[in-house]
FIMARDREN-910397 format. One record per residue: x, y, z of N, C-alpha, C, O in turn; residue in three letters. Coordinates in steps of 0.2 Angstrom, whole numbers, plus 5000, padded with zeros to 4 digits. Example, Ala and Ser with C-alpha at 12.3 -4.5 7.8 and 13.67 -1.06 7.14 Angstrom:
506649725039506249785039506649845039507149835042ala;506449895035506849955036506450005039506750065040ser;
This chain:
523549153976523149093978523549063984523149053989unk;524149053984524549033988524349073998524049044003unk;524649143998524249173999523649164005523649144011unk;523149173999522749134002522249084006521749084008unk;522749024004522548964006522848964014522548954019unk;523448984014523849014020523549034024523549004029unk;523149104024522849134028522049114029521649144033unk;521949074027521149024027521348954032521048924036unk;521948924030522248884036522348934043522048904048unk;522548974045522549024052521949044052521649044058unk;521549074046520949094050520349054046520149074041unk;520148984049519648954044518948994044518748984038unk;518449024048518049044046517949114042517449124040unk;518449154040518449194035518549194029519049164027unk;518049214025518149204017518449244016518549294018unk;518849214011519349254006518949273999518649223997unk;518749333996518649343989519049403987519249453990unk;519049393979519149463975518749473970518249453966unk;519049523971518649573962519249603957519849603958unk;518849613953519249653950518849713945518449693942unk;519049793946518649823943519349873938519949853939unk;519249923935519549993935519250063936518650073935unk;519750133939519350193937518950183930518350163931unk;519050193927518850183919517950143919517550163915unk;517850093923517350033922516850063929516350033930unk;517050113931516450133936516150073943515550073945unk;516550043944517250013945517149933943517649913940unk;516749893946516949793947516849793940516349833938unk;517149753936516949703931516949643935516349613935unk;517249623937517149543942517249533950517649563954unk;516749483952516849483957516749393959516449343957unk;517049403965516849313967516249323972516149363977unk;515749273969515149253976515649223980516249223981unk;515049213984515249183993515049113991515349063994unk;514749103987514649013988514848993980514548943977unk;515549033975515849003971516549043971516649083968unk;517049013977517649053976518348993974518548943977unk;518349033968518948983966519749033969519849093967unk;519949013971520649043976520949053970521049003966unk;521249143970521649163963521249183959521549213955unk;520749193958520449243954520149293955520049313961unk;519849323951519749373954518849383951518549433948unk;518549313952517649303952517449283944517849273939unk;516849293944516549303939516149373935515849423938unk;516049373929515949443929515149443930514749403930unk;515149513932514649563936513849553931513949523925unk;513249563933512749563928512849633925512949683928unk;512749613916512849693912513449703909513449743905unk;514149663910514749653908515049613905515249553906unk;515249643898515249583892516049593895516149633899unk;516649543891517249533889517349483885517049443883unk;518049503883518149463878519249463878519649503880unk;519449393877520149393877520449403871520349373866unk;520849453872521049473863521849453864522149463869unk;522249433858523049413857523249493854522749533853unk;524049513853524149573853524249573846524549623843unk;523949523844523849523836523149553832523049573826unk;522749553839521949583839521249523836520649523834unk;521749483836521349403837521049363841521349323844unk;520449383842520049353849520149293851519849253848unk;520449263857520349213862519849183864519549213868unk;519649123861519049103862519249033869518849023873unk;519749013869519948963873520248983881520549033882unk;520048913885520148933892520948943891521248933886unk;521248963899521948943902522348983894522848953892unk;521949043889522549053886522449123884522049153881unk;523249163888523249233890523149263883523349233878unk;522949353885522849393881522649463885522649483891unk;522349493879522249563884521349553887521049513884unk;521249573890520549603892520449653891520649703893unk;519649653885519349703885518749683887518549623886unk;518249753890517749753891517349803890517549853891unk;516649793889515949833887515449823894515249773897unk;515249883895514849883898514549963901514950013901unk;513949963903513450033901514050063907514050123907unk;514350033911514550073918515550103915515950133918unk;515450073910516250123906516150183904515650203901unk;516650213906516650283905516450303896516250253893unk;516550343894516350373887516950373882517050373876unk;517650403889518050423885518650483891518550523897unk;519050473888519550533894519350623891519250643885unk;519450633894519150733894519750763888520350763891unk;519750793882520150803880520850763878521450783880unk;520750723876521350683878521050623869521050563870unk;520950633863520750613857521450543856521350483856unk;521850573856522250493856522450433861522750383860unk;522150453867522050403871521350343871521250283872unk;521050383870520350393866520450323860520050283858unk;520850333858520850313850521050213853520850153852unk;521550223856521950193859521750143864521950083864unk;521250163867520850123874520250113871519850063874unk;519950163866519250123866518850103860518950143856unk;518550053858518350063851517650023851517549973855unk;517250063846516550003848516150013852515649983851unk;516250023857516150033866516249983867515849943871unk;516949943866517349903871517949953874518050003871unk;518349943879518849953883519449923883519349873886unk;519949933881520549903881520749903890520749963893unk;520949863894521049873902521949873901522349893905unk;522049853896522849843897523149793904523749793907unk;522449743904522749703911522949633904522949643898unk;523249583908523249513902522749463907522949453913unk;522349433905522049373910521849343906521849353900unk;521649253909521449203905520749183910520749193916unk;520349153906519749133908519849053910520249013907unk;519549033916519648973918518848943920518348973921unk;518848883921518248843926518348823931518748773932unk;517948853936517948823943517748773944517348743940unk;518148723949517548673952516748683950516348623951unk;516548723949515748713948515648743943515248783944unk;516048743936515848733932515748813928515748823921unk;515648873932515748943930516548973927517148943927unk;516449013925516849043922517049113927516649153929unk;517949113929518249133932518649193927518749173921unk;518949243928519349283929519949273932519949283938unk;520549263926521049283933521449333929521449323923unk;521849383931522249443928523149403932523449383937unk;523249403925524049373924524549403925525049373929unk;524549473921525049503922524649583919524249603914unk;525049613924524749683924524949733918524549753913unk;525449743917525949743911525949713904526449683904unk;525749713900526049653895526749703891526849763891unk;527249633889527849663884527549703879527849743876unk;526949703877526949743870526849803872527049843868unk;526449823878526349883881527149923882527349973880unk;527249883884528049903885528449933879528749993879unk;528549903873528649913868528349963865528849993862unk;527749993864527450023859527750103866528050153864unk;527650093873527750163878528750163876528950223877unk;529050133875529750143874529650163866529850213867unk;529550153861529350183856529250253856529450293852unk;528750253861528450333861529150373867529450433867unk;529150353869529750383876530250433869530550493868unk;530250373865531050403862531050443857531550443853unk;530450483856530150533852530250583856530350633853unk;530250583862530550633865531150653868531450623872unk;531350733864531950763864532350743869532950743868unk;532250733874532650733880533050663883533350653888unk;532750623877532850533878533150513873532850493868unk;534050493874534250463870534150373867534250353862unk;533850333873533650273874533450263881533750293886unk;532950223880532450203886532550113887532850063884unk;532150113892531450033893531350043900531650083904unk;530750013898530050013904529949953906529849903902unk;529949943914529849893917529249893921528749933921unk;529149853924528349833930528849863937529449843938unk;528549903940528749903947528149883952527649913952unk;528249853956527649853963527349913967527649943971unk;526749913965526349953968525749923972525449863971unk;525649973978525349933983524349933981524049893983unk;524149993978523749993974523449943968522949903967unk;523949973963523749943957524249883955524249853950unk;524749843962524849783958525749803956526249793959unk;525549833950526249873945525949903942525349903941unk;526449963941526350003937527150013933527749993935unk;526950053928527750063923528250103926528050133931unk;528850103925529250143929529950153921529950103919unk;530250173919530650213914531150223917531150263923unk;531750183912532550193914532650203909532650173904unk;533050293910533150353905533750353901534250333905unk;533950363896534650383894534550443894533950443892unk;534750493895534650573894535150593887535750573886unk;534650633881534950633875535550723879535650733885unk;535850743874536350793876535950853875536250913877unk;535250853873534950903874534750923879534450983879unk;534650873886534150853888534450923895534950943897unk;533750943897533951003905534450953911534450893913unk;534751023911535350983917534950983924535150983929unk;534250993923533851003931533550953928533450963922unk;533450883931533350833932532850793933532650743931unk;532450843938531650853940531250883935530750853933unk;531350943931531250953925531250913919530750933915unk;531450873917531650823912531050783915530550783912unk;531250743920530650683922529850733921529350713918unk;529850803924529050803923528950823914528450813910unk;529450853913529250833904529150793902528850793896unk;529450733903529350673900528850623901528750573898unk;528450643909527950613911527350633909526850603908unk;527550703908526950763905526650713898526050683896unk;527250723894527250713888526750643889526150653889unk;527050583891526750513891525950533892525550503888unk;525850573899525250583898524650603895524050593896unk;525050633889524650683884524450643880524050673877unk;524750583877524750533873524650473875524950433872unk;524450473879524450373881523850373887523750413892unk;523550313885522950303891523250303898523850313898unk;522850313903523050313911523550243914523950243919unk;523350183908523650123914524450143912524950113914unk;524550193905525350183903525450263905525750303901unk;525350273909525850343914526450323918526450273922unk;526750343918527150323921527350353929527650403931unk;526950303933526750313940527350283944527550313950unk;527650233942528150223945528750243946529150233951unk;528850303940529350363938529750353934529650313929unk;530250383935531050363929531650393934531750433938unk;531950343930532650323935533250343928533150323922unk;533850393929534250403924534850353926535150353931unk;534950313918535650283919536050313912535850353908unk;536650293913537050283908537050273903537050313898unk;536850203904536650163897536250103897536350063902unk;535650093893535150033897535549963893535749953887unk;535549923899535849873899535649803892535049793892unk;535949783888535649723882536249673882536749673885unk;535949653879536149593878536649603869536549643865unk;537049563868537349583863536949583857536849633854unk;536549533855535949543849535649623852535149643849unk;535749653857535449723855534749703859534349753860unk;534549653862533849643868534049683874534549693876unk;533449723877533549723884533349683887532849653886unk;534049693895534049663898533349663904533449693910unk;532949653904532349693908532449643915532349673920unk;532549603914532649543919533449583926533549573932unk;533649603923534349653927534149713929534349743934unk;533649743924533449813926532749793933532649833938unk;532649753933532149733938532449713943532249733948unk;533149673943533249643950533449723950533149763954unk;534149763947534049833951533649853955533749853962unk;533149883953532549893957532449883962532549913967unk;532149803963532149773968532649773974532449763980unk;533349793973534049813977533849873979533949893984unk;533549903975533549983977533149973982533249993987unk;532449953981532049943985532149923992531849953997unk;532449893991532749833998533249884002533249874008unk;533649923998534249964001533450034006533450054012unk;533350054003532750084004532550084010532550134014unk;532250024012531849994015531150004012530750054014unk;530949974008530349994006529749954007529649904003unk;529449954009528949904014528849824007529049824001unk;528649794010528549734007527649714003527549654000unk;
């Protein structure tokens, strides 16, 4: 929002709007009109486009400004991923869509119902793909973080402990492990951002990870990198 209010003070006669769609949705679930834009969201939904806010309890959201997952129905969703039965099971039910994004529904100045997507990741996504990580042979302990993508926002990225089984060819190990994730887990939980091997993943004495340190990492590495902003 920010953003954009900034670049509408430098250029006042340009409209600023967004959408938001997925592969999976054939593409917009929402979009902002030209004569209802609330700055930060990303519109209103499309004609033909049902959703609904769910907790990760699977308790539907009936109330504004209060996060949860976004799911959605609509004739323009795909059916289903091609051979792929457990991702299937995972992302779709009912002909609703699990998006794996978190948004909260709000009201504009006039009164519509907006979309806005909060956070691209949620912790429980995270949870359940580190879960699954360490079922495979090659992974003594993991956690999975949001990295910045210029694309999609964020996508997941995995910092590896390598179990003493694991291939001493290192490029090997990541594409089996990414393989793996692939073969069991919907598209937004691939791990696109990659995997990085440490030592040891960093917690806190109660046994938490520290996800807050694996993240500034990142960002240093980024930064040493030079990696565009």
């Amino acid at each position: 929002m920010e953003t954009a209010e900034d670049f509408q003070k430098m250029y006042p006669g340009v409209t600023v709007r967004q959408g938001y769609g997925l592969t999976e949705t054939c593409t917009v679930v929402a979009s902002t009109h030209p004569n209802d834009i609330f700055l930060g969201s990303s519109g209103t939904l499309i004609p033909g486009v049902e959703a609904r806010i769910v907790s990760p309890e699977g308790q539907e959201i009936t109330s504004y400004d209060t996060p949860g997952e976004l799911v959605v129905r609509s004739p323009s969703v795909v059916l289903g991923y091609l051979n792929n039965e457990k991702a299937n099971k995972e992302t779709f039910e009912n002909g609703w869509m699990r998006t794996g994004d978190e948004a909260v529904f709000r009201l504009s100045p006039k009164g519509t119902e907006h979309v806005f997507i909060v956070d691209r990741i949620k912790e429980l996504i995270k949870v359940k793909l580190e879960a699954h990580l360490l079922t495979h042979p090659a992974v003594a302990d993991c956690a999975v973080i949001a990295i910045p993508d210029e694309a999609a926002g964020e996508v997941p990225k995995a910092i590896v402990v390598k179990s003493a089984s694991a291939d001493k060819d290192d490029e090997k190990t990541i594409q089996s492990i990414k393989k793996y994730v692939e073969e069991h887990k919907a598209r937004h939980k691939w791990l696109k951002g990659g995997i990085r091997f440490v030592e040891a993943v960093p917690k806190s004495p109660s046994g938490k990870i520290l996800r807050r340190l694996l993240r500034d990492q990142e960002k240093e590495e980024r930064r040493r990198a030079g990696a565009k902003l």
